[in-house]
Each structure stands twice: as structure tokens, then as C-alpha cells.
C-alpha positions in Angstrom: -54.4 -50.4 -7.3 -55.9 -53.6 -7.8 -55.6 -55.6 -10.8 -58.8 -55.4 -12.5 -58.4 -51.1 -12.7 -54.7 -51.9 -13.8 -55.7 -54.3 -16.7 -58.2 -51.0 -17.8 -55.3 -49.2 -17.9 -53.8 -51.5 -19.9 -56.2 -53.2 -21.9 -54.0 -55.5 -24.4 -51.8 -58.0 -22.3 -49.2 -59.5 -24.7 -49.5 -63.7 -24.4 -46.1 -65.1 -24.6 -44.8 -68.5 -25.1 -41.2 -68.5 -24.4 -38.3 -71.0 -24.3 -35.5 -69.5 -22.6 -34.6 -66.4 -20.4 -32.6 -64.2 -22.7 -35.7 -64.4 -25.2 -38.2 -63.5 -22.3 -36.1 -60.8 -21.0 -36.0 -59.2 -24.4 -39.6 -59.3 -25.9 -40.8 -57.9 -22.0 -38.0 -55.2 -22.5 -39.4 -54.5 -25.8 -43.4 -54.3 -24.3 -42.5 -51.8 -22.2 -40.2 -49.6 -24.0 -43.0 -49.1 -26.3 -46.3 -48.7 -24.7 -47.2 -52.1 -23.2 -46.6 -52.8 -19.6 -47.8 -56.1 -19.2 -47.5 -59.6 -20.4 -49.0 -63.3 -19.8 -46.2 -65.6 -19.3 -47.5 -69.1 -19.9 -46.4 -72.3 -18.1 -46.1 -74.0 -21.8 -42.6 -74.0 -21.3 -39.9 -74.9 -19.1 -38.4 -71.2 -18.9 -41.4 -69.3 -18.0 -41.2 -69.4 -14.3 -37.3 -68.0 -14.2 -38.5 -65.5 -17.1 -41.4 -64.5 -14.5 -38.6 -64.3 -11.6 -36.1 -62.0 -13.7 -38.8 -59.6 -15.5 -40.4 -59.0 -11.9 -37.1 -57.9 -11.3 -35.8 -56.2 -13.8 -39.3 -54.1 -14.8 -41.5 -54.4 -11.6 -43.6 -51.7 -13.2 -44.6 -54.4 -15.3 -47.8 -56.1 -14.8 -46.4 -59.6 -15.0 -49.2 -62.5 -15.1 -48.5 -66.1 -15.8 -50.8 -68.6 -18.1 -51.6 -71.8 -18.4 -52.0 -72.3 -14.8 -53.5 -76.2 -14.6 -52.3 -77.1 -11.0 -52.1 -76.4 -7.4 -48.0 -76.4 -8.0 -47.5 -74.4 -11.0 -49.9 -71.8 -9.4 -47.1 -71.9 -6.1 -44.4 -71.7 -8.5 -45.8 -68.4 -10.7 -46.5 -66.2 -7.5 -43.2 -67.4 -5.5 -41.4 -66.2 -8.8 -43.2 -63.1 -8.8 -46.4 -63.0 -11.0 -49.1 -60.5 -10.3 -51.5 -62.4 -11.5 -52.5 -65.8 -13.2 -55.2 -67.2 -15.6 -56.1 -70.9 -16.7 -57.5 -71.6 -19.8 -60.8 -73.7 -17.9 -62.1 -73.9 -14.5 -60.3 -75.9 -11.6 -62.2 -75.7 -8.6 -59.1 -77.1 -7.1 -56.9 -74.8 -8.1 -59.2 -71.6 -7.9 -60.0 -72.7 -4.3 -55.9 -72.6 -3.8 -55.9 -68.9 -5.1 -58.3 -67.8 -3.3 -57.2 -69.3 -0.1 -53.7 -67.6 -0.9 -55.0 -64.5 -1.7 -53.6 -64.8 -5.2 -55.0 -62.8 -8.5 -56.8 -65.3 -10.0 -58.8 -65.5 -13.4 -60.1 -69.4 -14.4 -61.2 -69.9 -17.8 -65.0 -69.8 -18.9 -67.1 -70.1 -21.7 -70.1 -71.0 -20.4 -73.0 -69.0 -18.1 -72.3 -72.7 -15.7 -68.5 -71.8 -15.4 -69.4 -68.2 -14.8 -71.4 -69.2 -12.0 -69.2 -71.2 -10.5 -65.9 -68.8 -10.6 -68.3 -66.5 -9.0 -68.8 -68.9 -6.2 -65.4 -69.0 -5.5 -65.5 -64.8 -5.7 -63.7 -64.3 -8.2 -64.0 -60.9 -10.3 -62.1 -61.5 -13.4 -62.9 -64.0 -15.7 -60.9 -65.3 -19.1 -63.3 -66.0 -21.9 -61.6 -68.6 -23.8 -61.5 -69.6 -26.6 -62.6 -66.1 -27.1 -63.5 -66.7 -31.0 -64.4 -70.2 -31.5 -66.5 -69.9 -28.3 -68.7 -67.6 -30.1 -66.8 -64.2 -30.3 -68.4 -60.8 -28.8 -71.6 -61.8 -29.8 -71.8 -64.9 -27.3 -69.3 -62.7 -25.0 -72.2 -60.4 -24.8 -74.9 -62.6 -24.3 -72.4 -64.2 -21.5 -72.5 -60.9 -19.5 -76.1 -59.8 -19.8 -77.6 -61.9 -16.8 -74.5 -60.9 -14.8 -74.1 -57.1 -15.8 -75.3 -56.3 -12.4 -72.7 -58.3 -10.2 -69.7 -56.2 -12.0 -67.7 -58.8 -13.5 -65.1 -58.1 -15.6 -63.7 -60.4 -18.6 -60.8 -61.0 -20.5 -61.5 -62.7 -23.7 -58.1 -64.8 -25.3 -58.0 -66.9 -27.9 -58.2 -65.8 -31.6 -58.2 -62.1 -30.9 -56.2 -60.4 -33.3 -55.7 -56.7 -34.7 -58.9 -57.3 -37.3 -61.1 -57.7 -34.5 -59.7 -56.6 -31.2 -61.6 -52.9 -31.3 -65.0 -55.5 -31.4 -63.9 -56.7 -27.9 -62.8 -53.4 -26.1 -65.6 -51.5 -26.8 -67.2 -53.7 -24.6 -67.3 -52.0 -20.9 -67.0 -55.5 -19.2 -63.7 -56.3 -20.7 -61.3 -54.8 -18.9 -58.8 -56.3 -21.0 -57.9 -58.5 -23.8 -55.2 -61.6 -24.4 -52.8 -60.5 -27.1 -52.2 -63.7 -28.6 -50.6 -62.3 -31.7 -47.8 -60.2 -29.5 -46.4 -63.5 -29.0 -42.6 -62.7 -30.6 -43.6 -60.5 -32.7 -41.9 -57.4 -34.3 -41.9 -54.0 -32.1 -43.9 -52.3 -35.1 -46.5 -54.7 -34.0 -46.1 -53.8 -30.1 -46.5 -49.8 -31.0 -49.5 -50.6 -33.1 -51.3 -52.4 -30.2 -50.5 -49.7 -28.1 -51.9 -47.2 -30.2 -55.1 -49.3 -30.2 -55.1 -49.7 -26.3 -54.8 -46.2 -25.6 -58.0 -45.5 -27.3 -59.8 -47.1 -25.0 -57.9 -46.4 -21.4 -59.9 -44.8 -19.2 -58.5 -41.1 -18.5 
């Protein structure tokens, strides 16, 4: 299935900043014991690429992505570990030239319709917007996807998106998921809650 139908059947994708394995391991076990079977891995820290390596193995059900791709390197390093996927939070042309050259799911960063353009360019499908909220929020999302509604680019908007205004995003048909910023850690109550709010919008 390719990635952008397996984010729709997903819809929230947990961002996690971890600092060492056992804590990874845990909070990915937790995602998908109760009802979220992905997770953005970001290369903030020095444990995510071993935490990428371990949960690949240990859940490869698991949609595992990595974030905060910002060069040609770490980009090697997330899919060599195992990630099914990686976002940036801008636009490298270096680096989304790399993806695609690899063959590597690949989603650079926009906020403007100039950045959209030139992911597009490059072929790329899925596109972060970020910062979702101080970039404007679902009404400048919106107005971001009306001139390229017909091309069938999908989005997934991160930064700021929380439980008070996540429903705003997903109701939008372009976004085939959203960046769960605040799963980061967070209690499993939490995790079943955002679950309950993806599956109201999954696709049956």
C-alpha cells in the first residue's frame, strides 16, 4: 500500500522526541497497543536512529517515519535504520533531490504556494505544512490547496495541532494526516483519546 493511503488509514502520527532506546521502545509499544500505529521519530536527538532500528523491528506493522530530516546523511541514516518514511520541517532541494533519487518516502516542509511548487517539481505527493498554526492554520492550509486541488496533493499539517483543533484539520480531504505533536510522552489516556478521534475520520 503506499504511504499516502496508509497515513489515511491512520490519520494522527504521534511526533516524538526521544532521548534513549528504552524510552522509544516504550511510548511506540504503548501507540500501538492502543490504536495508533505510527510515529514520527525526529533526528532532535542522538537516540532516534537506534530507536528507529529497534521499533522497525520489534513492531514492523508500525508505520515508522523519522523527522527532522535537514541533510543528505541523516536522510541515509533514518531509511538504513528502517524508517518508512521521512519529513523535514522546510524544503531542501538537496536533500529532496537525494529522496527521490533513492526512492525514499519523502515529505519536505512548506508553507508557502512557492515551496509547494517546488516539492512538486521534485514529484513529490506529500507535503508537511509547517508550522501548521502559526503559518496560518486551516484557513491558509485551505487557501494553500485551492490552485492545486486538481494535481491531488496530499498534506500533513504539524506544528501546533492539538486535541482543540485537530477535527479543524481532518475534515479537510487533502490531509491525509496530521503531526501529533502533543503525543509526544504523553499518558496512554491521551493515546486512546487520539485514536478515538482518528477513527472518525478513516476511510472504511
Amino acid at each position: 500500500m503506499p504511504l499516502i493511503e496508509k497515513l489515511e488509514q491512520i490519520k494522527i502520527v504521534p511526533v516524538l522526541v526521544l532521548n534513549n532506546l528504552d524510552e522509544g521502545i516504550e511510548m511506540c509499544r504503548s501507540l500501538c497497543e492502543n490504536g495508533l500505529g505510527a510515529a514520527e521519530i525526529t533526528f532532535r536527538t542522538q537516540a532516534a536512529e537506534s530507536v528507529i532500528r529497534e521499533v522497525s523491528r520489534q513492531f514492523p506493522e508500525m508505520v515508522v517515519g523519522a523527522g527532522t530530516i535537514l541533510n543528505v546523511a541523516d536522510l541515509h541514516r533514518a531509511f538504513d535504520a528502517g524508517a518508512k518514511f521521512a519529513v523535514s520541517p522546510g524544503f531542501n532541494p538537496k536533500v529532496v533531490a537525494e529522496a527521490v533519487k533513492c526512492g525514499f518516502e519523502f515529505a519536505p516542509g512548506v508553507c508557502t504556494p512557492s515551496e509547494c511548487e517546488q516539492a512538486m517539481e521534485f514529484g513529490c505527493k506529500l507535503l508537511k505544512f509547517f508550522p501548521a498554526e502559526a503559518s496560518g492554520g486551516t484557513a491558509m492550509l485551505k487557501s494553500l490547496i485551492a490552485p492545486y486541488r486538481h494535481l491531488g496533493i496530499k498534506f500533513m499539517p504539524t506544528g501546533g495541532v492539538k486535541p482543540n483543533n485537530v477535527e479543524s484539520y481532518l475534515e479537510i480531504p487533502e490531509v491525509a494526516a496530521v503531526g501529533g505533536t502533543w503525543l509526544n510522552k504523553c499518558p496512554v489516556e491521551t493515546i486512546k483519546e487520539a485514536a478515538a478521534i482518528a477513527a472518525k475520520y478513516i476511510r472504511k
